[in-house]
C-alpha positions in Angstrom: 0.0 0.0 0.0 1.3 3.7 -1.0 2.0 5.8 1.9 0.3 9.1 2.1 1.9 12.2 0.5 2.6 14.7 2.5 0.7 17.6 2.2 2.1 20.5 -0.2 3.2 23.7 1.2 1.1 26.5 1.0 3.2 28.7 -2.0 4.6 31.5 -0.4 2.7 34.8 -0.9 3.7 36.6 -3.9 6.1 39.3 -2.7 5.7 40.8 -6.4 2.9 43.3 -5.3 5.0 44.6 -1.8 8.2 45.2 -4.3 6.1 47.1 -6.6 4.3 49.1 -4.2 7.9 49.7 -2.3 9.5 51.1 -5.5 6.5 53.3 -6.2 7.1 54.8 -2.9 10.7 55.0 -3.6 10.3 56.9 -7.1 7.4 59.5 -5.3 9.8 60.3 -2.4 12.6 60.9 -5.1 10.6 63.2 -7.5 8.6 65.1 -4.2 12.4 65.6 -2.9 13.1 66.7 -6.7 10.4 69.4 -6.3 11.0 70.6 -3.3 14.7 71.2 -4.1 13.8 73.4 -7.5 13.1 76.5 -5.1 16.8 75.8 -3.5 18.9 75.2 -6.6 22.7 76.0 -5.8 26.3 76.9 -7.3 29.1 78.0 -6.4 31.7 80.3 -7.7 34.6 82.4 -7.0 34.2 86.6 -6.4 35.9 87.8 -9.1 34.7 91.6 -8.9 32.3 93.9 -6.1 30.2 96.1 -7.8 29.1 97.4 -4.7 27.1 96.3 -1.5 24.9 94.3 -3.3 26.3 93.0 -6.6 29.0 91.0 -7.7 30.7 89.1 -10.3 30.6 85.3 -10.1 32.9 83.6 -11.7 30.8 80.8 -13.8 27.5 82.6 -12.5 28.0 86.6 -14.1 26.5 89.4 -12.7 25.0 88.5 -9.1 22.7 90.6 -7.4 22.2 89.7 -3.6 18.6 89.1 -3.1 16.4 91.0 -0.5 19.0 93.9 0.1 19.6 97.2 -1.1 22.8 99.5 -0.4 23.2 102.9 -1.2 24.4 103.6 -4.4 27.9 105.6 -5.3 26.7 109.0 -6.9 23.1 110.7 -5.6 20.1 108.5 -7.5 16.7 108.3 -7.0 17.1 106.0 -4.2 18.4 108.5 -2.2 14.8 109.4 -2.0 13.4 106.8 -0.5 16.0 106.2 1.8 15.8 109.9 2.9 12.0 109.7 3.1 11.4 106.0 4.8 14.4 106.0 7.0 15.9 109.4 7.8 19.0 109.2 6.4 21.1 111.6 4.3 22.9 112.2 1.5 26.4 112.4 2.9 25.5 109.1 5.0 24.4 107.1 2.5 27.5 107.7 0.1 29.5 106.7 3.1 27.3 103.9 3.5 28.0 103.2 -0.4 32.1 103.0 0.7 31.8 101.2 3.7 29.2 98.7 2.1 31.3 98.1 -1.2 34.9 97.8 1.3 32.8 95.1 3.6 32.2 93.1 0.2 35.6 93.2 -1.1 37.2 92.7 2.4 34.5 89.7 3.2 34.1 87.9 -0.3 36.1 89.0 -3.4 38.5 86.1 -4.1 36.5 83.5 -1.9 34.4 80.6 -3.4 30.9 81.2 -2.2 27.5 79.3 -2.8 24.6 81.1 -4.6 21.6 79.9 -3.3 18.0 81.0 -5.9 14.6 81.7 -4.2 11.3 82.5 -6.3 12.5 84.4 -9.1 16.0 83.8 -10.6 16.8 86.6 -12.5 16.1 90.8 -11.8 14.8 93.0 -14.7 18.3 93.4 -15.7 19.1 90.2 -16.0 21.8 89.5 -13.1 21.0 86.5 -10.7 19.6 87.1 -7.7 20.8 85.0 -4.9 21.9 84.9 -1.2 25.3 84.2 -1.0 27.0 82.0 1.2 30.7 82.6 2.7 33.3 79.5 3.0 32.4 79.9 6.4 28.7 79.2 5.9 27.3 82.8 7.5 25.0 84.8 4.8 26.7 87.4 3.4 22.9 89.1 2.9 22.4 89.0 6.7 25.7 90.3 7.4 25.6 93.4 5.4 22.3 93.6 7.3 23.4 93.2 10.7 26.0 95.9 9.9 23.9 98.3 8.8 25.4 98.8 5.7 22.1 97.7 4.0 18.3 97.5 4.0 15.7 94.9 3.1 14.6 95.6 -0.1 10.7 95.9 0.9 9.5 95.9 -3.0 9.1 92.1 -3.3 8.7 88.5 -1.5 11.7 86.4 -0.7 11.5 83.4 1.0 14.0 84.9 3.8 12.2 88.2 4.2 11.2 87.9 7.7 14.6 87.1 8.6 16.1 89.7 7.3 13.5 92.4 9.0 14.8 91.5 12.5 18.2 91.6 11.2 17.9 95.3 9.7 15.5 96.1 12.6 18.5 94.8 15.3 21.1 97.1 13.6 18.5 100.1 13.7 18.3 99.1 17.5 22.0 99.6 17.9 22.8 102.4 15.9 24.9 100.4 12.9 26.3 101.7 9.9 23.1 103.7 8.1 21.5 104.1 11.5 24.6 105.8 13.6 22.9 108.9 14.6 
């Protein structure tokens, strides 16, 4: 007489479906992380030239405009305007400002190798990058000029630091920096 088979093992569960699913988790992680970085896309490149206190030259980058800053400019403009009329500050201090503001720049960055980080928009009506730009040692050379009082924010449009950069220019106010010495 034939001995019983044994009985057949249950076939393991397919694990076909639990890969699949797992990779299409993988991919929507990867492309949501792709997204999010678009908004933070970065370079670097070495200071080649200071326009002023808040352009630069950018070696492999061009003509970089610091995002959500503005410095006085070298001769009397326009802009002398509004900072006489919003903030109370003259003439004669805001061509010192200019000096003190473009000497900061070339002191702090020309020659290093800095990151440009983009926010919203990517280029200004004149076509120069607008970035915040990051020092070898990792401060914000933005804030700094902010914090010194050798600039304000520039109030005109959104940027995703803007906030930051109030209390910064709103600090150096408090202590009498740069623009603010009274």
């Amino acid at each position: 007489m034939k001995s019983p088979r044994p009985p057949l093992p249950h076939p393991a569960p397919s694990i076909t479906p639990l890969i699949l699913f797992l990779l299409a988790l993988l991919l929507a992680l990867l492309l949501l992380a792709g997204c999010a970085g678009a908004d933070t896309e970065q370079i670097t490149g070495r200071v080649t030239w200071v326009y002023d206190g808040d352009t630069l030259e950018v070696e492999g980058a061009g003509k970089v405009r610091l995002i959500g800053i503005d410095t006085p400019e070298r001769e009397a403009s326009g802009r002398d305007r509004f900072f006489r009329e919003k903030f109370d500050i003259s003439s004669e201090t805001l061509r010192r400002g200019y000096r003190q503001a473009l000497q900061f720049n070339i002191a702090t960055a020309k020659g290093n190798t800095v990151r440009l980080e983009f926010d919203r928009e990517k280029r200004d009506r004149h076509d120069r990058l607008l970035a915040y730009v990051t020092l070898p040692d990792g401060r914000l050379l933005n804030r700094l000029l902010l914090q010194k009082g050798l600039a304000v924010v520039y109030r005109r449009f959104g940027f995703r630091l803007k906030d930051d950069f109030l209390r910064a220019e709103a600090q150096a106010r408090k202590e009498g920096t740069g623009l603010w010495k009274r």
